[in-house]
C-alpha positions, 0 to 999 in steps of 0.5 A: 878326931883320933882316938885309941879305939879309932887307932885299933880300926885303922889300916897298916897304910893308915898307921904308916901315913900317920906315923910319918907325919909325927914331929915332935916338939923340941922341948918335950923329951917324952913326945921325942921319945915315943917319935923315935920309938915310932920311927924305928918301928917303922924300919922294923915293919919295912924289913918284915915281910907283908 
């Protein structure tokens, strides 16, 4: 199970692959809202140099 403790162990790759397979509800603004903050730090990390 996925916890915030577990999400402060996990990988960039492992955050990356986590980060994609998010899908919000279409009914839940608040899930919405943090998927396309998600989302867009996503492309913030693609441009950043690794």
């Amino acid at each position: 199970m996925l916890n915030p403790v577990a999400v402060q162990y996990m990988s960039r790759s492992e955050i990356e692959r986590l980060m994609y397979s998010l899908k919000a509800d279409s009914d839940n603004t608040q899930a919405q809202l943090f998927e396309a903050l998600v989302r867009r730090l996503l492309e913030i990390m693609e441009q950043a140099p690794s």
